[in-house]
C-alpha positions as CSV (number, residue, x, y, z in Angstrom):
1,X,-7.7,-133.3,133.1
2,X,-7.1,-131.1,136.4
3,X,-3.8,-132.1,138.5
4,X,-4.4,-130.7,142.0
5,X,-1.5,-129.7,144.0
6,X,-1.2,-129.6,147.8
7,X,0.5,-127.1,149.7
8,X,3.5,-129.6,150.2
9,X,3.4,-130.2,146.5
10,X,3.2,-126.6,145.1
11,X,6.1,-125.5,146.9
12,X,7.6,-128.6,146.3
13,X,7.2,-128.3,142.5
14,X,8.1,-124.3,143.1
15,X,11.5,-126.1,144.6
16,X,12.4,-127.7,141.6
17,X,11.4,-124.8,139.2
18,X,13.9,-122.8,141.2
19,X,16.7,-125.5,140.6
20,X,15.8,-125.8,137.0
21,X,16.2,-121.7,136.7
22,X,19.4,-121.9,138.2
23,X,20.7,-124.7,136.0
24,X,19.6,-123.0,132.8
25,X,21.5,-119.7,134.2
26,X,24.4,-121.3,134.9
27,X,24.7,-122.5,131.1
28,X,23.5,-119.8,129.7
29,X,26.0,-116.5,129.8
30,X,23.4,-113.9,128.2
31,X,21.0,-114.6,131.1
32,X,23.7,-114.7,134.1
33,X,25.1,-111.3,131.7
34,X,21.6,-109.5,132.2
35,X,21.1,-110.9,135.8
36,X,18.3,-112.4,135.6
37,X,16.9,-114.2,138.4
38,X,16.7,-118.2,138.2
39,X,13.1,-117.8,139.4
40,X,12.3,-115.8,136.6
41,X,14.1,-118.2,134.0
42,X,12.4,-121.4,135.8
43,X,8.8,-120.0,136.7
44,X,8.6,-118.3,132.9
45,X,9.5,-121.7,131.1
46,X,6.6,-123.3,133.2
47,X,4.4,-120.8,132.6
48,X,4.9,-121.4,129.3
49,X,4.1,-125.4,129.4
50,X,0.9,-124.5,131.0
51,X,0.3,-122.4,128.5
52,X,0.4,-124.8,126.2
53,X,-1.1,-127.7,128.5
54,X,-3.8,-125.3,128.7
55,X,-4.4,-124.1,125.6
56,X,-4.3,-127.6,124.0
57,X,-6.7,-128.9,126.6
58,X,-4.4,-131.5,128.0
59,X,-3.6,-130.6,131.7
60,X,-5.0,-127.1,133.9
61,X,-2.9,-127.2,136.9
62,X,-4.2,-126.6,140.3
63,X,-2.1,-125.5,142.9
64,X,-2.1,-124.5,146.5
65,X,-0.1,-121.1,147.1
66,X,-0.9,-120.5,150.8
67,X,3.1,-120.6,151.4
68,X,3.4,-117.9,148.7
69,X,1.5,-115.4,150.2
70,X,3.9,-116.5,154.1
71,X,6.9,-116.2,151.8
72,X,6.1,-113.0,150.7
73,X,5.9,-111.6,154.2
74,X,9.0,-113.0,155.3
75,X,10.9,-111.7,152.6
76,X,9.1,-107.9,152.7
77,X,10.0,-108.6,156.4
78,X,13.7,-109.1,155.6
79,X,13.6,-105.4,153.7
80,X,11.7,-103.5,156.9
81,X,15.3,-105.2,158.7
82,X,17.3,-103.0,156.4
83,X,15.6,-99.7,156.8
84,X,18.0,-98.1,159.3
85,X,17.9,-94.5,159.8
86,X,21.1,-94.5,161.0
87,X,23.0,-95.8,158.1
88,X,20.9,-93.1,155.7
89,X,22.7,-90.8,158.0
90,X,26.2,-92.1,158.1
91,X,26.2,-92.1,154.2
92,X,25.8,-87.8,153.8
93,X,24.1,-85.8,151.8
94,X,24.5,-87.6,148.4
95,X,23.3,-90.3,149.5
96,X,19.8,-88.6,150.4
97,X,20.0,-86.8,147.5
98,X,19.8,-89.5,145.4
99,X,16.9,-91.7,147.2
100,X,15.4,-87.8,146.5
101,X,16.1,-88.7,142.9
102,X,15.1,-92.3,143.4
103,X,11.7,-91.3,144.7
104,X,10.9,-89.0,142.1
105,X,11.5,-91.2,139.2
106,X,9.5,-93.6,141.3
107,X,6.4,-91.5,140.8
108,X,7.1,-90.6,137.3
109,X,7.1,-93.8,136.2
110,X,3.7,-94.5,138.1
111,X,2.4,-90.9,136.3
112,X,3.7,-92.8,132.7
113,X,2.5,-95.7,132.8
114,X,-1.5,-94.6,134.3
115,X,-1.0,-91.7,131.9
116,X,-0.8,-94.1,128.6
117,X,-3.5,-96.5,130.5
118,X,-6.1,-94.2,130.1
119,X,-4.9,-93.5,126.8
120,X,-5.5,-97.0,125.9
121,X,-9.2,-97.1,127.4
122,X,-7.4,-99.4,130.2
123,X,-7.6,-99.9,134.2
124,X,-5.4,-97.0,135.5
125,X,-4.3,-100.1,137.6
126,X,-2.9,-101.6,134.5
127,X,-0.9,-98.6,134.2
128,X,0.7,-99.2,137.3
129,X,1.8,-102.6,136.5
130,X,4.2,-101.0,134.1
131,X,5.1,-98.3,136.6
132,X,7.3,-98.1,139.4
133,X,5.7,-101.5,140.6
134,X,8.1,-104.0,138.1
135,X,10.5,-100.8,137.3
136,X,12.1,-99.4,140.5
137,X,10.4,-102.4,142.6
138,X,11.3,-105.6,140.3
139,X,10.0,-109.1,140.2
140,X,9.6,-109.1,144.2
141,X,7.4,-106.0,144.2
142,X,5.1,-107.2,141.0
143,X,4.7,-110.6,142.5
144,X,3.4,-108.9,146.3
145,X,1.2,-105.6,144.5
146,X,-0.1,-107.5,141.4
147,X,-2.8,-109.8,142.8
148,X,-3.5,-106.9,145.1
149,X,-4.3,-105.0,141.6
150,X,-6.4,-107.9,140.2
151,X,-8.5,-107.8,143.4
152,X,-9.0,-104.5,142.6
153,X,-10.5,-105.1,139.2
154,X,-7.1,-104.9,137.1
155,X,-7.6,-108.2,135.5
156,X,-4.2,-109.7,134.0
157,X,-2.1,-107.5,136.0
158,X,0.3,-109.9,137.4
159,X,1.2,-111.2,133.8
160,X,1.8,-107.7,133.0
161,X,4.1,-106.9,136.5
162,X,6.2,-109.8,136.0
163,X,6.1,-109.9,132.1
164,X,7.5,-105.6,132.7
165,X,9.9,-106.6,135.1
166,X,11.9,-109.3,133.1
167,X,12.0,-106.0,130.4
168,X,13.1,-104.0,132.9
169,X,15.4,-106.5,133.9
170,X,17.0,-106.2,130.4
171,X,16.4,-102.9,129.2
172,X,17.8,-101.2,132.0
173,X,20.9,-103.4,131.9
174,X,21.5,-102.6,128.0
175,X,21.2,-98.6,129.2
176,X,23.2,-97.7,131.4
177,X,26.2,-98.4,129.6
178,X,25.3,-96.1,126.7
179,X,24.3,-93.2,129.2
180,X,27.1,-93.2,130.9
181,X,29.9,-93.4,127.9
182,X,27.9,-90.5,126.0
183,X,28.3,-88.4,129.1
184,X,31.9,-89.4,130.0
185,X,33.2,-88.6,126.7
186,X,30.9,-85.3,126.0
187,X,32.0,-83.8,129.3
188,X,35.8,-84.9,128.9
189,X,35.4,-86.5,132.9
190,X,38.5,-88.2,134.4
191,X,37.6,-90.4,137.1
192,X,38.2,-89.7,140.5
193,X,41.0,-90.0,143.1
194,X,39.8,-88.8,145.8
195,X,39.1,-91.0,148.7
196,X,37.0,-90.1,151.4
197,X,33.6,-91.7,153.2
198,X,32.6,-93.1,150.1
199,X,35.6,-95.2,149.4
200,X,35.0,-97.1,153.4
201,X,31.6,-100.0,152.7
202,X,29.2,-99.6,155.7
203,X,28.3,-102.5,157.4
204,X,25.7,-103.3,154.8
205,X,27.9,-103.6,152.4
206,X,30.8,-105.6,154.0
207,X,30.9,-109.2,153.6
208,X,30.7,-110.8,157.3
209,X,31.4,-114.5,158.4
210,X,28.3,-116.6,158.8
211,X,27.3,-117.3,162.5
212,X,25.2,-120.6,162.3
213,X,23.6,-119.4,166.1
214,X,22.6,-115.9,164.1
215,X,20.6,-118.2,161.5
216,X,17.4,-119.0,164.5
217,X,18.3,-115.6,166.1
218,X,17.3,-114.1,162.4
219,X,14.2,-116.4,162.2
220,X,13.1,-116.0,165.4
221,X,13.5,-111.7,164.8
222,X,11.4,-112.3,161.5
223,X,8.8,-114.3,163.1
224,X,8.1,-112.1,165.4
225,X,7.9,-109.1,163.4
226,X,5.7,-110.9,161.1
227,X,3.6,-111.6,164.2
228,X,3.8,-108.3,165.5
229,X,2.9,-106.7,162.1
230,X,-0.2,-108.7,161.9
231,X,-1.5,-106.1,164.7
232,X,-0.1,-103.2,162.9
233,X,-1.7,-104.4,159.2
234,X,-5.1,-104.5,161.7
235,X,-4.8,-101.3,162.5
236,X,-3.4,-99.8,158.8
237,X,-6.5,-101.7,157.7
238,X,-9.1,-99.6,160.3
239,X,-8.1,-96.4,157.8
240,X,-10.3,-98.0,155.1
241,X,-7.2,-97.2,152.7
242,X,-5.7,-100.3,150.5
243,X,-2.5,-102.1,151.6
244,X,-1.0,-105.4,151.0
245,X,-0.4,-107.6,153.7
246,X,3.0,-107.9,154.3
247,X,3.2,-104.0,155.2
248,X,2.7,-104.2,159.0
249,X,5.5,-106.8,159.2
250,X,7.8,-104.5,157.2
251,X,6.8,-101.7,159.9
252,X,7.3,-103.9,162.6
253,X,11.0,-104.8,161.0
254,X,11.8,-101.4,160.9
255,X,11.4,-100.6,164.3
256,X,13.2,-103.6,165.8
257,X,15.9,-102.3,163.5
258,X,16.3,-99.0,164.5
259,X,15.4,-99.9,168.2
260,X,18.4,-101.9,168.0
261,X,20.5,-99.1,166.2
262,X,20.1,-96.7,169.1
263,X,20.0,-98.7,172.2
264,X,22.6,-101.8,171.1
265,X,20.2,-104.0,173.5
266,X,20.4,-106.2,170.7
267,X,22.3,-107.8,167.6
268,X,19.9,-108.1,164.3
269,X,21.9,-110.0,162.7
270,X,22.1,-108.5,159.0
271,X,23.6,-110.9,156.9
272,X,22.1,-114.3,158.0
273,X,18.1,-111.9,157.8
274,X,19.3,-111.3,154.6
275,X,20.3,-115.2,153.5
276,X,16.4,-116.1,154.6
277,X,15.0,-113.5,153.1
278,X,16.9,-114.0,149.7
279,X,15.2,-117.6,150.5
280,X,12.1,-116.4,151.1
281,X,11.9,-114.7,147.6
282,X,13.1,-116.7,145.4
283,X,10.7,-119.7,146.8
284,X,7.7,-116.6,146.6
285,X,9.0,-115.8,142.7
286,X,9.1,-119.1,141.7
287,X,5.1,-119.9,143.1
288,X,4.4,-116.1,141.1
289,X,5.6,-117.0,138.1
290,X,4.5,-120.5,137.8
291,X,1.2,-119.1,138.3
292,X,1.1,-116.4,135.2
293,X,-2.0,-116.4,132.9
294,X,0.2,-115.8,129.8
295,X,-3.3,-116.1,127.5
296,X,-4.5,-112.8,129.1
297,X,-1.7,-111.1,127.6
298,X,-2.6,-111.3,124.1
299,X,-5.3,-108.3,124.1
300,X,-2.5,-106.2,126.2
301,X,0.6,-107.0,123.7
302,X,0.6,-103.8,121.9
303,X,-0.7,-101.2,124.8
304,X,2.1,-103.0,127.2
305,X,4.6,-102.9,124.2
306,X,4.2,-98.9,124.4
307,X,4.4,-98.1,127.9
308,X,7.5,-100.0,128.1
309,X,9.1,-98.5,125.9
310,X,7.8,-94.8,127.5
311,X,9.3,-96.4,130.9
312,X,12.5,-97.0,128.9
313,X,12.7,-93.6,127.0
314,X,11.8,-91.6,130.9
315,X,14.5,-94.0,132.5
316,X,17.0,-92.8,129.7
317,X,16.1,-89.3,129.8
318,X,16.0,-88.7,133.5
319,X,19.8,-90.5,133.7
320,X,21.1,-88.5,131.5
321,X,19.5,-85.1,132.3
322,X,18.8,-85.3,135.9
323,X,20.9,-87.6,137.7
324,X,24.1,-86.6,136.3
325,X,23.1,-82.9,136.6
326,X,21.8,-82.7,140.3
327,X,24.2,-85.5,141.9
328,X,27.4,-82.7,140.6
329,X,28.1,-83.7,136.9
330,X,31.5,-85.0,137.5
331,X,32.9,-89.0,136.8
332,X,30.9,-90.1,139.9
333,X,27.5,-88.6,138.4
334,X,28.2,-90.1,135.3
335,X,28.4,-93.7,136.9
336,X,25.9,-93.0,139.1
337,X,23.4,-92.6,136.3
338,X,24.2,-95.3,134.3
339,X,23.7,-97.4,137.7
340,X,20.5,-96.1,137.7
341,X,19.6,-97.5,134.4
342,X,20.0,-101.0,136.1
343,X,18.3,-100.1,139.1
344,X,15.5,-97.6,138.5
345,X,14.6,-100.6,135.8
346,X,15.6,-103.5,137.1
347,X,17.4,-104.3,140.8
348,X,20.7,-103.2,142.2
349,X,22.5,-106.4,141.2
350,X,22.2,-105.1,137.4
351,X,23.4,-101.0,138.7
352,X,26.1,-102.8,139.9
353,X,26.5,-104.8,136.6
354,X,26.3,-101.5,134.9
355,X,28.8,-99.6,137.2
356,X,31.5,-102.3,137.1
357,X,31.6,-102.3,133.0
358,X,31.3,-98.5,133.2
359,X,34.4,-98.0,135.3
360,X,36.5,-100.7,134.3
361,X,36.9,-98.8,130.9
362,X,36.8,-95.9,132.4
363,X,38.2,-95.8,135.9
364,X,37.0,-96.2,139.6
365,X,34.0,-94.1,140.9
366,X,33.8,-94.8,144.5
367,X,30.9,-92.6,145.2
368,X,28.6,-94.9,142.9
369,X,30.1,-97.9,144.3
370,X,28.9,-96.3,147.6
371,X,25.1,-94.8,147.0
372,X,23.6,-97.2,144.8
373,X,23.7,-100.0,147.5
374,X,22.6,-98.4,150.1
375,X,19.9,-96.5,148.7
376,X,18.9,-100.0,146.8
377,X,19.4,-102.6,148.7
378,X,18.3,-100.5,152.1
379,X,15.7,-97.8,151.8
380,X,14.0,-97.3,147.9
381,X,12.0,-100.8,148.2
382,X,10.5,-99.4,151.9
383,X,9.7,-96.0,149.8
384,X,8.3,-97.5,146.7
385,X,5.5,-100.0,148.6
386,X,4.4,-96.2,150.1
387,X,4.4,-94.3,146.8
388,X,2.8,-97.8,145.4
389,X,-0.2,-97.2,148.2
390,X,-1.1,-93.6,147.4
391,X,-1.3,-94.1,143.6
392,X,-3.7,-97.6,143.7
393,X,-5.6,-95.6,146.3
394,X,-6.0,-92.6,144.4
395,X,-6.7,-94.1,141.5
């Protein structure tokens, strides 16, 4: 029996798989503990009963994802809103140091995980799936570049993203912690007192009262940059190079942003973007997940299995060894690396995580509290899609 979904229905159904994540999170402390996302929880456990609908020749499900691939854009939109080049230069020269750092971890883990691919006779595609895609980029970036991969012959490679991510998710949540401690208490570091830029949020990181007027000012600014970056994915496309679709939109995002940074014509109203793009993604993860092929799995178990735990063991190693070396090897370095546990493997939300158990033992570290959100939430996502491009196009 086939049950055929609508496009009303499948985002309907995507609705309620959301609400069912966010039910089972709120119950259960070790997934709220590990942040992951009520998408992920919801979309998994129906991938799972399709898996068995399927495999027991019950029910195949059907479903129209045309609103996936629209919510997808809007919420890559949303992140081209927060690329402004004037907050990377309000935050100093640490905080571009680290999205230096950021971005070269970013490649590694794309160099890893094609690396082992090939060692496994498999798509260097695959390889990416494990990469920097779920690592640095998360559940949003493996849900927008997987299909993009399977068009490109890397079959199963959204099972893989999203199944890499939620390890991510965890691993780099039960990391950081460890990282950090063995360097605090090798090094003898005292946390620090000082307070200077780093100790002041930006405007990105304050918490502003909602404007219900800013809500359809913010819809009507994504809209139109979504309209906008239709032309510009045209004319990306006229390269002959490989992109995914929401990349003109992000474009287009930026440059209202920034146009609106220098000139002050204009409000882009951060917070209620950000509200509708949060939206966006969790409707978009939902529809991703519910859609997993978890039977095509089963021949990548063990080569996935490996390059995971390479990604885990390069995540570790650069922490400890690079980020707390080049970013001054004080307290603040120390923090700062075992935030980027959680957020070169899983999402800011989870550096954060990391940070605040880190320095409530141990004392504040401002600094941290300062880079990892703006270099996460603003800039590395923007970055990554780029780095993301050159490899599936060289390879």
């Amino acid at each position: 029996m086939v049950l055929q979904l609508d496009i009303i229905q499948s985002v309907a159904l995507a609705v309620v798989v959301l609400l069912l994540g966010q039910t089972i999170r709120g119950k259960v402390k070790v997934l709220e503990k590990f942040c992951i996302p009520a998408p992920v929880i919801g979309g998994l456990i129906f991938a799972i009963l399709v898996l068995f609908l399927r495999q027991s020749n019950i029910l195949y499900f059907e479903m129209d994802t045309t609103l996936q691939g629209i919510l997808m854009t809007a919420f890559f939109t949303t992140v081209g809103f927060t690329a402004s080049f004037q907050l990377l230069k309000k935050g100093g020269f640490k905080v571009i140091l680290f999205l230096i750092l950021a971005i070269v971890l970013v490649a590694l883990q794309n160099v890893i995980g094609v690396t082992l691919a090939r060692l496994f006779n498999l798509n260097a595609l695959i390889g990416l799936s494990t990469g920097s895609v779920p690592m640095t980029g998360g559940h949003g970036t493996s849900g927008a570049f997987a299909p993009l991969l399977e068009e490109r012959g890397a079959i199963g490679a959204s099972t893989v993203a999203m199944a890499s991510a939620t390890f991510g998710l965890i691993c780099g949540s039960m990391l950081g912690g460890p990282v950090a401690k063995r360097l605090i208490e090798k090094n003898n570091l005292l946390a620090s007192e000082s307070v200077d830029v780093f100790s002041h949020p930006t405007e990105e990181t304050t918490t502003e009262a909602l404007v219900p007027k800013n809500f359809s000012l913010a819809a009507f600014q994504i809209i139109l940059a979504m309209g906008i970056g239709t032309i510009i994915s045209m004319l990306i496309q006229k390269t002959g190079l490989t992109f995914p679709s929401y990349i003109g939109a992000m474009f287009s995002a930026a440059i209202i942003r920034n146009i609106s940074d220098l000139t002050h014509a204009y409000k882009v109203p951060s917070t209620e973007v950000d509200i509708l793009g949060n939206i966006s993604l969790s409707i978009f993860l939902s529809m991703a997940l519910m859609g997993l092929r978890l039977w095509e799995l089963a021949d990548l178990a063990i080569p996935m299995l490996v390059m995971l735990v390479a990604q885990a063991v390069l995540m570790g190693i650069f922490a400890y060894f690079v980020t707390f070396n080049v970013m001054g090897k004080n307290y603040d370095a120390a923090v700062l690396a075992g935030g980027h546990c959680g957020f070169g493997m899983g999402a800011t939300p989870n550096a954060i995580a990391n940070m605040e158990a880190i320095s409530s033992k141990y004392g504040p570290a401002p600094a941290a509290f300062f880079i990892i959100p703006l270099v996460g939430s603003l800039f590395i996502d923007f970055v990554n899609s780029g780095i993301i491009l050159a490899f599936i196009n060289l390879f």
